[in-house]
N, C-alpha and C positions, 0 to 999 in steps of 0.2 A: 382178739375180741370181735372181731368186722366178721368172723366165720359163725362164732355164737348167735351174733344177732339177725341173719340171715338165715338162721336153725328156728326161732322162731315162730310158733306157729300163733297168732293175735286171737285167734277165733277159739282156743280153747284155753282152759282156766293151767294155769304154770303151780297149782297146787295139787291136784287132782287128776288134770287132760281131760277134761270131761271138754264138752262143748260149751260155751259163757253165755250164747247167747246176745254177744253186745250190740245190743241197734248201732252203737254209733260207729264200731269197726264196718256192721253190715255198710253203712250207707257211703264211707270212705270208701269201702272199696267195689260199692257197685252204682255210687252217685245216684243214686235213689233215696228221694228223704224216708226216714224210718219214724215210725210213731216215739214217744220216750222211752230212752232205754228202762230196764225192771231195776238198775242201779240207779236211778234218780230219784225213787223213793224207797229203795232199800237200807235196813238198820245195819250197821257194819260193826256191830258194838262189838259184838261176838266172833269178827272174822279175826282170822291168825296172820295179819297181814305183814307179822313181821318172817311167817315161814316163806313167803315170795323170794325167789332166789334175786337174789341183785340183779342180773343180769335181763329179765324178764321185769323188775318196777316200768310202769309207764310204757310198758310195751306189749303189754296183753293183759286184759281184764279176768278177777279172778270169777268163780260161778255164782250163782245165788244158793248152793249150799254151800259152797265154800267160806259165801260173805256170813249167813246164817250161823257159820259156825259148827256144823252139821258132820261129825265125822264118815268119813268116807266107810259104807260097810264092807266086811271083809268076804 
């Protein structure tokens, strides 16, 4: 499991790979405070947050199309 989660990447969405976006990954990891993330007042009603693979829950933020609900075009 320790090799998974060193796979990893926090900055992109674990639904998609697109990039998330997250102020509050940005600011952990460049200790620079960040204005509020676009998830603090985004609706998540519509996001598929049960397709999150386990392994990535609480370890990388998914997109705001992702959250939106917004399918990926092909």
């Amino acid at each position: 499991m320790a090799a998974v989660l060193d796979t990893i990447d926090a900055t992109r969405c674990p639904l998609c790979g697109e990039q998330n976006r997250c102020a509050m990954e940005v600011a952990r990891e460049t200790g620079e405070p960040q204005a509020p993330c676009w998830c603090m007042a985004a609706d998540f009603r519509n996001a598929p947050l049960a397709a999150v693979p386990q392994e990535t829950r609480g370890k990388a933020c998914i997109c705001a199309r992702c959250a939106a609900g917004t399918p990926v075009e092909s």
